[in-house]
N, CA, C and O atoms as CSV, one atom per row, in Angstrom:
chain,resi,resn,atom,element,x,y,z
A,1,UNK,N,N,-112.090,-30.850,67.659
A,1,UNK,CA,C,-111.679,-30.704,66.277
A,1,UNK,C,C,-110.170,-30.858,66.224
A,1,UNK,O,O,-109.474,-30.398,67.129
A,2,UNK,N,N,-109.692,-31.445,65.263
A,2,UNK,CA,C,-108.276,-31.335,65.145
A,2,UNK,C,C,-107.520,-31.497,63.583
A,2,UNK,O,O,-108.099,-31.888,62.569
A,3,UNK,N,N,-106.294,-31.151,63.668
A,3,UNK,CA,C,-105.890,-30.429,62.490
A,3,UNK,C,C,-105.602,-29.259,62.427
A,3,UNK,O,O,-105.541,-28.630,63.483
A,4,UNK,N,N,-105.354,-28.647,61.268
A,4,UNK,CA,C,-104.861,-26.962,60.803
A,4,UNK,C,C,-106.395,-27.031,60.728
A,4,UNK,O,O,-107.025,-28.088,60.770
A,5,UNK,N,N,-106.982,-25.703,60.603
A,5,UNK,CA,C,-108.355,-25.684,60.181
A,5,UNK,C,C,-108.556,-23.802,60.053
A,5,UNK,O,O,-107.970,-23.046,60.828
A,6,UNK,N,N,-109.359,-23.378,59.087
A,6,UNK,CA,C,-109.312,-22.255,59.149
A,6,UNK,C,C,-110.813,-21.968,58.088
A,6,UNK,O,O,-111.719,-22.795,57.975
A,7,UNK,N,N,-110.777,-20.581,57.377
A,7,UNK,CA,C,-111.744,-20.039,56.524
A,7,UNK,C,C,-112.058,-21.196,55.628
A,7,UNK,O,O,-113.161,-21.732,55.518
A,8,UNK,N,N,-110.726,-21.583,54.871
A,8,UNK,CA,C,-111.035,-22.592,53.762
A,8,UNK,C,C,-111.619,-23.515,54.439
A,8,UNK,O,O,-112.460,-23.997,53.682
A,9,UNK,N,N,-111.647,-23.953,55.274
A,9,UNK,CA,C,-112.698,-25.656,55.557
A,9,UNK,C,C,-114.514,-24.943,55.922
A,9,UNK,O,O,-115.344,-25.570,56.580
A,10,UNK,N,N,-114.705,-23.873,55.447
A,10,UNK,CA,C,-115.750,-23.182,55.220
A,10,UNK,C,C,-116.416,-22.583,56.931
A,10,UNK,O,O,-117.603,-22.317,57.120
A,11,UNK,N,N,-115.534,-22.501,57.791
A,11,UNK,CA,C,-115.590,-22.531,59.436
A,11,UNK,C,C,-115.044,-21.241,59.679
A,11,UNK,O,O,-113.970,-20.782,59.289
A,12,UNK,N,N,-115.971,-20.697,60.409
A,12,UNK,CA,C,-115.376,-18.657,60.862
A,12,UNK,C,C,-115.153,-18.971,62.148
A,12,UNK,O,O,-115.887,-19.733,62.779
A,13,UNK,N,N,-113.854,-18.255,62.750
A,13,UNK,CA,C,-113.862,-17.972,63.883
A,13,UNK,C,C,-112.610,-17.996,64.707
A,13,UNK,O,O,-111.991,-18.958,64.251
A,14,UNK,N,N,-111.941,-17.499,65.612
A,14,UNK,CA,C,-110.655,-17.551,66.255
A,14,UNK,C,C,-110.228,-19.350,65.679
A,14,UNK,O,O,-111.026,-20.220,65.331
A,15,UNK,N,N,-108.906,-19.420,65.746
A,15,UNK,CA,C,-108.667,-20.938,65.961
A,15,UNK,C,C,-107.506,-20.924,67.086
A,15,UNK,O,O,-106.446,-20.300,67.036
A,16,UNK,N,N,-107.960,-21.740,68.074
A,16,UNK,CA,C,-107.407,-22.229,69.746
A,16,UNK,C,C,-106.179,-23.480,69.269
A,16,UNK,O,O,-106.475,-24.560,68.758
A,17,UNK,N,N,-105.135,-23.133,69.502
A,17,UNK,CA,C,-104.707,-24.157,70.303
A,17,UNK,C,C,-105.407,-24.780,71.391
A,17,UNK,O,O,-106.218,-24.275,72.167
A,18,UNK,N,N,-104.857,-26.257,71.314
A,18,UNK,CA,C,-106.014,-26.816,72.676
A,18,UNK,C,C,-104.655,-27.738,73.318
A,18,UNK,O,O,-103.739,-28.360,72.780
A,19,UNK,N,N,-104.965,-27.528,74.449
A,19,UNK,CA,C,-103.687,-27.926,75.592
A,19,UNK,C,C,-104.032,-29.875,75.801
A,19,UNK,O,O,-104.245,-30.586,76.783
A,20,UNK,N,N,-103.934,-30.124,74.346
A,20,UNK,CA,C,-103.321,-31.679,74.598
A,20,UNK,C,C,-103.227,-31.668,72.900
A,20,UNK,O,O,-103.274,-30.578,72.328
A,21,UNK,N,N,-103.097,-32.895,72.135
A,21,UNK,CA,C,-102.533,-33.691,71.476
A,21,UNK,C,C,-103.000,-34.696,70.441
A,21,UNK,O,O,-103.551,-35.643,71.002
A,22,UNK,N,N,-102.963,-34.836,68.891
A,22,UNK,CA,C,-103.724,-35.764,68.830
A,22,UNK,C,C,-102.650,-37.209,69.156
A,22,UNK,O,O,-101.533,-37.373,69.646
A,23,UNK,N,N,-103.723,-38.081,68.570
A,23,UNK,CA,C,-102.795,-39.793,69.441
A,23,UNK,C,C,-101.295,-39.862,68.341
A,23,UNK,O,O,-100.303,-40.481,68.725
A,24,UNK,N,N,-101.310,-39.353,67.368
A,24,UNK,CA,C,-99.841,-39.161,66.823
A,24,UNK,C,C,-98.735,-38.022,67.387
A,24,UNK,O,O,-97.533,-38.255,67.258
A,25,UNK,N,N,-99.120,-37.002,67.905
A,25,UNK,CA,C,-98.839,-35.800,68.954
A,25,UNK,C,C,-98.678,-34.690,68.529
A,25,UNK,O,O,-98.000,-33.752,68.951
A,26,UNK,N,N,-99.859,-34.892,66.952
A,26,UNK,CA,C,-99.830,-33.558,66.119
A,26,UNK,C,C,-100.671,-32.771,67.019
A,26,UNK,O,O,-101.015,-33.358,68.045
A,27,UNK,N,N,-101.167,-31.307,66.825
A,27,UNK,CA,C,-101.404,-30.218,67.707
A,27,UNK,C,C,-103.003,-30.873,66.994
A,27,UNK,O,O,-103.285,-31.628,66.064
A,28,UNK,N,N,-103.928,-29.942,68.232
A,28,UNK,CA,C,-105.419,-30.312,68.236
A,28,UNK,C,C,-106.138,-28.570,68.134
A,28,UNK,O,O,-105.929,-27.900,69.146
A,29,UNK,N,N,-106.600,-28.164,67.473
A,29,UNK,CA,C,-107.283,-26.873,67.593
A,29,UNK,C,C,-108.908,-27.055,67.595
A,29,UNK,O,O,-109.601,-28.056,67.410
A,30,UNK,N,N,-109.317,-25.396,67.938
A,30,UNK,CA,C,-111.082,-25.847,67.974
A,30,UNK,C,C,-110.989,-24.275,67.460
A,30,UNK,O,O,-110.122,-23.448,67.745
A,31,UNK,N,N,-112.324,-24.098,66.489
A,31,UNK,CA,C,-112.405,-23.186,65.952
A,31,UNK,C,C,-113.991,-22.592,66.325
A,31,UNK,O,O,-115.080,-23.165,66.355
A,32,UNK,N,N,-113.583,-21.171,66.590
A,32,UNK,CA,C,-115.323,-20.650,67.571
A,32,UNK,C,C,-114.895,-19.400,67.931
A,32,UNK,O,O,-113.935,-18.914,67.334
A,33,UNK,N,N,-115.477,-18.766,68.856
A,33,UNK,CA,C,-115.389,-17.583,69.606
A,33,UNK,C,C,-115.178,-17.451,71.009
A,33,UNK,O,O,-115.276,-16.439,71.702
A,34,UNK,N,N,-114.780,-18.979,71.429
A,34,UNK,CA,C,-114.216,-19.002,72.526
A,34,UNK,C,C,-115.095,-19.313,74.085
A,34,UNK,O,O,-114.800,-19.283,75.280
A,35,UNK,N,N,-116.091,-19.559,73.415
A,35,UNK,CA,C,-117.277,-19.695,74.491
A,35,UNK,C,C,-117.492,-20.955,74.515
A,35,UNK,O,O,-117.338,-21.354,75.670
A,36,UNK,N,N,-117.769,-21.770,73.822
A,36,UNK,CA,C,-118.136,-23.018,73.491
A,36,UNK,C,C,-117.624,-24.060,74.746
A,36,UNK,O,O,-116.649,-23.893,75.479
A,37,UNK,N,N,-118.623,-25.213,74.752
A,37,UNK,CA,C,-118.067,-26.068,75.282
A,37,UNK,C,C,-116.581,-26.517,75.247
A,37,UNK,O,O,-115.889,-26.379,76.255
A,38,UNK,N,N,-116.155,-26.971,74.278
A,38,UNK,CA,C,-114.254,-27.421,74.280
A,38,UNK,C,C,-113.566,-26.250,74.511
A,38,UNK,O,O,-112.411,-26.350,74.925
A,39,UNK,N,N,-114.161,-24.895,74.282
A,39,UNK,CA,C,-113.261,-23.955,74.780
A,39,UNK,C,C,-113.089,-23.895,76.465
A,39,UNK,O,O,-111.996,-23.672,76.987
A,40,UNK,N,N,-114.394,-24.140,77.276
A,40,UNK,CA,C,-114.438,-23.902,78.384
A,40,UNK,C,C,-113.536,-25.297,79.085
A,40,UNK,O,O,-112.757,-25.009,79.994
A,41,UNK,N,N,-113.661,-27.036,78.594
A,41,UNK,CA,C,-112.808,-27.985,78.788
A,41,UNK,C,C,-111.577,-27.539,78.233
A,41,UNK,O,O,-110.608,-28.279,78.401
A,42,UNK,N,N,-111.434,-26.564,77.656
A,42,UNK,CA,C,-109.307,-26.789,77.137
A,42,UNK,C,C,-109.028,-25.521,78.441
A,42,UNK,O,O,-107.947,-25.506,79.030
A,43,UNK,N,N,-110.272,-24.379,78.818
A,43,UNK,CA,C,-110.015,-23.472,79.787
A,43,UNK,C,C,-109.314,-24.427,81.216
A,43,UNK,O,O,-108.135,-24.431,81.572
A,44,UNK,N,N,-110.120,-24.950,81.646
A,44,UNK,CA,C,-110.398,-25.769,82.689
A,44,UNK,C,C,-108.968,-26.745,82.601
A,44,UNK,O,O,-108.259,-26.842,83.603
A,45,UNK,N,N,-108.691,-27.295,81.614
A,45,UNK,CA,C,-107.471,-28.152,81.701
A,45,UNK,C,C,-106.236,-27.439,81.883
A,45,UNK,O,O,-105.409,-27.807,82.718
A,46,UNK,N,N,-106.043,-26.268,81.020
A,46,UNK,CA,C,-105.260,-24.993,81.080
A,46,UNK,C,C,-105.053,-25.098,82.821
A,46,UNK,O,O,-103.975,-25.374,83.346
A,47,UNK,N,N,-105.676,-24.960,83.188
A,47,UNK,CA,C,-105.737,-24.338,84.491
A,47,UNK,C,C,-105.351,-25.499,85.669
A,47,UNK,O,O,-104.413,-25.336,86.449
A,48,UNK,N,N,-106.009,-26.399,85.671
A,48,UNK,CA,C,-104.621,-27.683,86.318
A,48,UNK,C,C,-103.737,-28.229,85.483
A,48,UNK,O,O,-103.163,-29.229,85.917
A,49,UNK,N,N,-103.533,-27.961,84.693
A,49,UNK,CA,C,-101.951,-27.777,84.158
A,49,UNK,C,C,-100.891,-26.872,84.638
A,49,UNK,O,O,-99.743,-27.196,84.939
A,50,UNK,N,N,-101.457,-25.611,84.674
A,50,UNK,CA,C,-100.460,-24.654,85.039
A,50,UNK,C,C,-100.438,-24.830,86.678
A,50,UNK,O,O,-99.439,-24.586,87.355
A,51,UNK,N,N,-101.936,-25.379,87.312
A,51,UNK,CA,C,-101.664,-25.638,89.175
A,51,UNK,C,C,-100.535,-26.608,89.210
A,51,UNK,O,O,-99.562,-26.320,89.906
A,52,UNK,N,N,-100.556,-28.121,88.303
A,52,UNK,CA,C,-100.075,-28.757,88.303
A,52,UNK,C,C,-98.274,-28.512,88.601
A,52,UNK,O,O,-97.501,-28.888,89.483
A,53,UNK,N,N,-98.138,-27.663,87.324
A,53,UNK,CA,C,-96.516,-27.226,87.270
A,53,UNK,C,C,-95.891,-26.543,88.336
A,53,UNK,O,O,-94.712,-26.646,88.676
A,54,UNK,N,N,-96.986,-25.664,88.962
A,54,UNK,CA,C,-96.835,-24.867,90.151
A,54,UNK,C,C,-96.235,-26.345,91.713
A,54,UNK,O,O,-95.237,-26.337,92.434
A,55,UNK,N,N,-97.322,-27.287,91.637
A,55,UNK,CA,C,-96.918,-27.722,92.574
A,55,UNK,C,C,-95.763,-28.842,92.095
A,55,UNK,O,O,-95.159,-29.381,93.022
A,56,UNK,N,N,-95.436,-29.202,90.859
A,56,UNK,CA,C,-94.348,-29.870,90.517
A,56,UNK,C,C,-93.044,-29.078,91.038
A,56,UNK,O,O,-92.231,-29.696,91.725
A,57,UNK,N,N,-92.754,-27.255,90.617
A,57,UNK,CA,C,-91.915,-26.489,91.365
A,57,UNK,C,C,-91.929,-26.883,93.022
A,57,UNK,O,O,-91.041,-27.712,93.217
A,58,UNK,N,N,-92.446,-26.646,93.912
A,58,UNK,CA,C,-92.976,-27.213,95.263
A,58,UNK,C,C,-92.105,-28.328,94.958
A,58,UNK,O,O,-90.898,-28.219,95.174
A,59,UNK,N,N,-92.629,-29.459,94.446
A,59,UNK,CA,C,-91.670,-30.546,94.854
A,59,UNK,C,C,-90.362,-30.632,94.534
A,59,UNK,O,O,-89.631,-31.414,95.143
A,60,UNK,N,N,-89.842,-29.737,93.409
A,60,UNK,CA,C,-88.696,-30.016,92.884
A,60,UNK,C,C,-87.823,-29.254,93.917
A,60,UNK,O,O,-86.794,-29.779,94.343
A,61,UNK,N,N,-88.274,-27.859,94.379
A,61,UNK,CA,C,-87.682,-27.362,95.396
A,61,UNK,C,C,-87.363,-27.984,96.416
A,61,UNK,O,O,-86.342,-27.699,97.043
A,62,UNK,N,N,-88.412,-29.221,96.864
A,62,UNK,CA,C,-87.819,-30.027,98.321
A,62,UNK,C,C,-87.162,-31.518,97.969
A,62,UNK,O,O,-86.640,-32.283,98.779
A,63,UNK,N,N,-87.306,-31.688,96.753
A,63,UNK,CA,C,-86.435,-32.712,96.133
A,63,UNK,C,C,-84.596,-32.073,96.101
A,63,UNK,O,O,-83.568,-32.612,96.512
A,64,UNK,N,N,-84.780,-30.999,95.562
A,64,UNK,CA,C,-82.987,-30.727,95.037
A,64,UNK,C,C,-82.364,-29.941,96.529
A,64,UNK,O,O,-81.241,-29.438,96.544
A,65,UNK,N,N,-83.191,-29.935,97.619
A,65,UNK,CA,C,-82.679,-29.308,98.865
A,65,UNK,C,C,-82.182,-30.696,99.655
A,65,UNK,O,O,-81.441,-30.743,100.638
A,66,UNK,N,N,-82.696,-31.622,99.066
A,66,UNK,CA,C,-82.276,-33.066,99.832
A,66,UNK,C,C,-81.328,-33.454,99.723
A,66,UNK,O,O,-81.323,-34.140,98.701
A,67,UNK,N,N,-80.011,-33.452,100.380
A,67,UNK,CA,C,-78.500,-34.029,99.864
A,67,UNK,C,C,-78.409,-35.378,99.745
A,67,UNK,O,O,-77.372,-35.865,99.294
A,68,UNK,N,N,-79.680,-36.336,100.205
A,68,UNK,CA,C,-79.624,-38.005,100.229
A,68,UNK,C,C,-80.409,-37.907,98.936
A,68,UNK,O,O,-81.155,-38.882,98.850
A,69,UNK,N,N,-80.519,-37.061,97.861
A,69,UNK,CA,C,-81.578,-37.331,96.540
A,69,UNK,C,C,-80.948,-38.435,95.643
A,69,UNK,O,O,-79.724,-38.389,95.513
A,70,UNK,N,N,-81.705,-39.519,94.947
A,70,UNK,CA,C,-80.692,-40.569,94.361
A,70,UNK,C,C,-80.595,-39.853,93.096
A,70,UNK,O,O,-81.058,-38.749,92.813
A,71,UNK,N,N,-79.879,-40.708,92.341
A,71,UNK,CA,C,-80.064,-40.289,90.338
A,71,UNK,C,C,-81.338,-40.706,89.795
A,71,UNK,O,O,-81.829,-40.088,88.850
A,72,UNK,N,N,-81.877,-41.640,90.282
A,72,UNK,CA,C,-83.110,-41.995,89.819
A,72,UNK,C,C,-84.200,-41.399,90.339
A,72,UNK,O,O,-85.205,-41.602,89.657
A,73,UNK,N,N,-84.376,-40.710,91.337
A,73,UNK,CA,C,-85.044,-39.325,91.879
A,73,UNK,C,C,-85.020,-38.285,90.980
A,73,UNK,O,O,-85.854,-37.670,90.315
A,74,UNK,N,N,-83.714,-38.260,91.164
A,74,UNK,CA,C,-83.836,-37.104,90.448
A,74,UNK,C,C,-83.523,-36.981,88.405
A,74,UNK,O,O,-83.119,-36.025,87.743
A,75,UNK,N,N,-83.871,-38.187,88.032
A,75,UNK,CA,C,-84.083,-38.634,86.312
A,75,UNK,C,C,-85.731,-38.463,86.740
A,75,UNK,O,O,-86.343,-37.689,86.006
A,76,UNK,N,N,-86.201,-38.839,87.396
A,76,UNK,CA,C,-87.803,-39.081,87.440
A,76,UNK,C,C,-88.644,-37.418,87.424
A,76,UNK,O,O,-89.583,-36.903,86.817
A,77,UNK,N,N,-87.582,-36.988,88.554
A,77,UNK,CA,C,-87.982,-35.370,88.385
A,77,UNK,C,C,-87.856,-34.386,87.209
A,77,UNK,O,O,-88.438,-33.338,86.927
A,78,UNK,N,N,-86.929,-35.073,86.656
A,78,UNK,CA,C,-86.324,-34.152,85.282
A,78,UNK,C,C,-87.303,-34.758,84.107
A,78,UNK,O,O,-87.383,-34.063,83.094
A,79,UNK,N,N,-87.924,-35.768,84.131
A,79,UNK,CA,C,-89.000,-36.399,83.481
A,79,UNK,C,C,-90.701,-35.682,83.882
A,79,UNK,O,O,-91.696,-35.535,83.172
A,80,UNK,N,N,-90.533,-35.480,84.790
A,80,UNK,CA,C,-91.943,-34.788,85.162
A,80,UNK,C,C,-91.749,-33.134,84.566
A,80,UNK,O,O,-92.350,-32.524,83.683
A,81,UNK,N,N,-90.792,-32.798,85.349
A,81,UNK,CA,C,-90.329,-31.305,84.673
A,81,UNK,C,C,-90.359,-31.065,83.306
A,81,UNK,O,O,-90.744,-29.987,82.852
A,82,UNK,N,N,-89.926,-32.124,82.519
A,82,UNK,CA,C,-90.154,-32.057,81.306
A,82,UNK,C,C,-91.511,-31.957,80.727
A,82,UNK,O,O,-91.925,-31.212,79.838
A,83,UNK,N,N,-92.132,-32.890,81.438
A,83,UNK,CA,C,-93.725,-33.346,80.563
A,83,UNK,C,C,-94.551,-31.561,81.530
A,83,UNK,O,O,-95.526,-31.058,80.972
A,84,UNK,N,N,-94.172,-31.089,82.454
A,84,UNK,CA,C,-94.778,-29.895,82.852
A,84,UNK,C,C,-94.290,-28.919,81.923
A,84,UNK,O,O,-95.073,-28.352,81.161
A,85,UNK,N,N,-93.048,-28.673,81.921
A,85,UNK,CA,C,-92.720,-27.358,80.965
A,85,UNK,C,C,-93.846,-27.633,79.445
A,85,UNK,O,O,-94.895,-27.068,79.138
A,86,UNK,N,N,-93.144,-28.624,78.823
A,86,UNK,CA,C,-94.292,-28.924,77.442
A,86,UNK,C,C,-95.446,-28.635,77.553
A,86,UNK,O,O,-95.868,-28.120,76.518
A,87,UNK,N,N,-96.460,-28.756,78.632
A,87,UNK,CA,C,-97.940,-28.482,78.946
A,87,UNK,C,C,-98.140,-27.096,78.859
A,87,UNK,O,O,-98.939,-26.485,78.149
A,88,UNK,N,N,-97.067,-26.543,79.915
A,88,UNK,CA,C,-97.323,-24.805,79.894
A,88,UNK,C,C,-96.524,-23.984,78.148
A,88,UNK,O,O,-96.988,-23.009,77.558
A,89,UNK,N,N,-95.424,-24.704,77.788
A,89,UNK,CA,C,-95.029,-24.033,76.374
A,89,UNK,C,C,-96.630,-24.003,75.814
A,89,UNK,O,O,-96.988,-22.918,75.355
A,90,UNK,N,N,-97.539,-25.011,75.815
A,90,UNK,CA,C,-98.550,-25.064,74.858
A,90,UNK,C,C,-99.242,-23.699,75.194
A,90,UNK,O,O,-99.520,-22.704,74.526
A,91,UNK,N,N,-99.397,-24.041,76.433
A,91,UNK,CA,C,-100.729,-23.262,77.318
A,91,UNK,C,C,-100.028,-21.694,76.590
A,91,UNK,O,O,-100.637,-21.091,75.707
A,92,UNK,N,N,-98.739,-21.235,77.121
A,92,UNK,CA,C,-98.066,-20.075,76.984
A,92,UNK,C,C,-98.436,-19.728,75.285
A,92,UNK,O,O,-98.876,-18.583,75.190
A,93,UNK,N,N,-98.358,-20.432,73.978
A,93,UNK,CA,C,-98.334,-20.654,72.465
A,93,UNK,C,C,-99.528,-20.319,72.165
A,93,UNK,O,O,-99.773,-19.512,71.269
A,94,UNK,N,N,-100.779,-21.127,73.163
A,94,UNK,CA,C,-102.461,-20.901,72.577
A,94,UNK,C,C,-102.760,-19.440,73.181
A,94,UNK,O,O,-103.248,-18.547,72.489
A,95,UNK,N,N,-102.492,-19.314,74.258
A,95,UNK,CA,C,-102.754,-17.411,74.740
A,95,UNK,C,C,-101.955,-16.768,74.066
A,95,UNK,O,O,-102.715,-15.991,73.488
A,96,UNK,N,N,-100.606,-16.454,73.606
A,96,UNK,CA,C,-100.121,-15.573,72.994
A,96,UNK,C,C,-101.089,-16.044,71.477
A,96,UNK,O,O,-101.331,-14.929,71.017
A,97,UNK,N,N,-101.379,-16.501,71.044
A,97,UNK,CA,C,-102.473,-16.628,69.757
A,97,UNK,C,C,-103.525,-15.842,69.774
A,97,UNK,O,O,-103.836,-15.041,68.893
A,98,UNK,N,N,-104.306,-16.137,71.158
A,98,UNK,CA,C,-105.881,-15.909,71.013
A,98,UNK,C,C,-105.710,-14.248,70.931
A,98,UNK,O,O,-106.408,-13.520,70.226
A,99,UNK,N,N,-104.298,-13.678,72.076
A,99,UNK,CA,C,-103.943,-12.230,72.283
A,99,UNK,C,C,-103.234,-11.605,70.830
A,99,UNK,O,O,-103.571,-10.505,70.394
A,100,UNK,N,N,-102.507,-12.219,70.352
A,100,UNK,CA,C,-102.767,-11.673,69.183
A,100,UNK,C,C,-104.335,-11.312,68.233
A,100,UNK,O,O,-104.826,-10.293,67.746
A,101,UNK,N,N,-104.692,-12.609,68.306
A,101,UNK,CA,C,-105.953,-12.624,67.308
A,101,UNK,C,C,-107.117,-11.385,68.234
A,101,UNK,O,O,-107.886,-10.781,67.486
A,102,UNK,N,N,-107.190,-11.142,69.344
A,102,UNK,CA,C,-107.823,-10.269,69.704
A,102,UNK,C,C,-107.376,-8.607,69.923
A,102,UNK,O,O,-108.151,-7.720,70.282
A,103,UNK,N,N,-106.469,-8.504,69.726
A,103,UNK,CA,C,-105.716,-7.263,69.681
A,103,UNK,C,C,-105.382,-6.608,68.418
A,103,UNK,O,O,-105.723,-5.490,68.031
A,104,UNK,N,N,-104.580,-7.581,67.779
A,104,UNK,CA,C,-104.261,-7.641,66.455
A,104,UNK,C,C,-103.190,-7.389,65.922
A,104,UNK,O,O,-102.981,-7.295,64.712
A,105,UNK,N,N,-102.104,-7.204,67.177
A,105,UNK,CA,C,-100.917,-7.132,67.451
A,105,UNK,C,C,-99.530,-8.186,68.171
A,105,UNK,O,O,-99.455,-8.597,69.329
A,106,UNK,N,N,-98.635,-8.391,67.130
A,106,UNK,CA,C,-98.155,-9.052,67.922
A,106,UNK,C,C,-96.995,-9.120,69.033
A,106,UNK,O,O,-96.695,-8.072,69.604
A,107,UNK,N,N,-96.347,-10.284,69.353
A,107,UNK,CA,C,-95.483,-9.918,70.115
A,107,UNK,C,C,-94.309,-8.735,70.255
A,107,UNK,O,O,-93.695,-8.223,69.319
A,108,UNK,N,N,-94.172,-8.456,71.608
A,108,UNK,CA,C,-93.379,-7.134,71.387
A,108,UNK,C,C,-92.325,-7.426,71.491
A,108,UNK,O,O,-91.436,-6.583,71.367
């Protein structure tokens, strides 16, 4: 599902951020209780996303310890770093949501 989407489009239920994009790079949500199929695929992507960033750190650590690193090494790294941080801001945006919406409280 994608779009804003809520009560008014006649649909009950938490609404997810979902950890990608539509093809213009507006945000994609799914509206449910969290069980559902696309909930369990945005779970699952969540989750090598954030392995992903983990081992992007790993490399960046043995990239910037290298004193022979070129500029174009390290533009390429600052390009990956980028497209990782953006993945986890999402990931970090849709859980502080769902934890609000299940608590009912928000950030402290």
């Amino acid at each position: 599902m994608t779009g804003q989407a809520g009560e008014a489009d006649g649909c009950s239920g938490a609404v997810r951020l979902l950890p990608w994009t539509r093809a213009d790079g507006g945000p994609c949500y799914a509206i449910g209780d969290g069980t559902g199929h696309v909930s369990r695929m945005a779970d699952g992507i969540e989750s090598i996303q954030l392995g992903m960033a983990d081992d992007l750190l790993g490399h960046a650590d043995d990239l910037l310890a290298d004193r022979r690193v070129t500029g174009s090494e390290l533009h390429f790294l600052a390009s990956r770093l980028t497209e990782s941080l953006r993945d986890v801001k999402r990931v970090a945006e849709s859980r502080q949501v769902r934890l609000v919406q299940l608590t009912g409280q928000g950030p402290q």
